[in-house]
C-alpha positions in Angstrom: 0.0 0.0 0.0 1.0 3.3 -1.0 -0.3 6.5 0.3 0.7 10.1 -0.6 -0.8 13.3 0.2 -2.0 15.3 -3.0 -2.7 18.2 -1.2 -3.9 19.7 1.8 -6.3 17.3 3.6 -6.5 14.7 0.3 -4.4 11.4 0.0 -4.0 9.0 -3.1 -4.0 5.7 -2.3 -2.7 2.5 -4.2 -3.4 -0.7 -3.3 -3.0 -4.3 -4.3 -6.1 -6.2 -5.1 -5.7 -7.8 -1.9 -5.7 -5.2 -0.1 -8.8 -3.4 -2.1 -10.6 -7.2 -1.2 -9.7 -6.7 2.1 -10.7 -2.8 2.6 -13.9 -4.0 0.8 -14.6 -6.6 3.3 -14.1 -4.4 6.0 -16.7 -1.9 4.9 -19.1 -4.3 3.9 -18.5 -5.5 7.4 -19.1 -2.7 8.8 -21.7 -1.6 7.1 -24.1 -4.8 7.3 -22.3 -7.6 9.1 -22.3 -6.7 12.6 -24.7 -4.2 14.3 -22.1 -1.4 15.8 -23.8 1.1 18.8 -23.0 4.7 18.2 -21.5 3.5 14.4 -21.1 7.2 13.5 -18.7 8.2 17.0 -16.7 4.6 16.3 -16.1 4.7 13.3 -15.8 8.7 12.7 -18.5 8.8 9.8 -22.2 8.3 9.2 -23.2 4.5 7.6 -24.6 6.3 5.1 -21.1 8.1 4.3 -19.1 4.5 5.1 -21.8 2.7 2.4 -21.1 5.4 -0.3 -17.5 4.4 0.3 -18.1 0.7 -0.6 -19.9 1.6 -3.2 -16.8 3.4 -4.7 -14.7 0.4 -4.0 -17.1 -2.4 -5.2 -17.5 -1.7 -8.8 -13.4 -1.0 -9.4 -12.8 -4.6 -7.4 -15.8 -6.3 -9.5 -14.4 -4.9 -12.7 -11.2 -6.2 -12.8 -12.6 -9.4 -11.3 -14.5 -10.1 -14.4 -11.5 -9.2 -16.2 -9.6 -11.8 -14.4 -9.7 -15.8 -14.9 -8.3 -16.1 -11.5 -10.3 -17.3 -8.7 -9.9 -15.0 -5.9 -10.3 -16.7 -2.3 -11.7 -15.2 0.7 -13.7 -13.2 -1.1 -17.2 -14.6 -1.7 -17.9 -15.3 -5.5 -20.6 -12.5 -6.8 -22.5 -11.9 -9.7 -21.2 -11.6 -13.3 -22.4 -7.9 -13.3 -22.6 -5.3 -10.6 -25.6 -4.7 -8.6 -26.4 -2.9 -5.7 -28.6 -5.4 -4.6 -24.9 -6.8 -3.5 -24.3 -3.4 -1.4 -26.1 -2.7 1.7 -28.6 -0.2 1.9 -27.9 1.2 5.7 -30.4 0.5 8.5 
């Protein structure tokens, strides 16, 4: 992972595609895999805000996924086209 400031307050980062599967799976986690009191003070932004995240990360993951022959483990196998019915929708 790679992380470098691109001006004040704004950061590009790179990361490998196991470390996007892994950021994904986190969110997702989250977002809709365990029920988190007080999400927005633990995690220092809304669901809502965390879910837009994912849904930035998702697609780019997915993509070159489908571009890929590889099978990808720990990641669960999803659909040959993105959806948000894959995404959660908040609470």
């Amino acid at each position: 992972m790679l992380i470098n400031e691109a001006s004040a307050g704004q950061y590009l980062i790179a990361l490998s595609e196991n470390e996007l599967i892994t950021l994904s799976n986190c969110l997702n986690e989250v977002c809709s895999g365990i029920d988190l009191p007080a999400f927005e003070t633990r995690v220092g932004a809304s669901r809502d805000k965390v879910i837009g995240m994912l849904r930035t990360i998702y697609p780019a993951w997915l993509n070159h996924r489908l571009s890929s022959p590889v099978s990808h483990p720990g990641f669960p196998d999803q659909p040959a086209t993105p959806s948000s019915q894959n995404l959660p929708h908040g609470r």
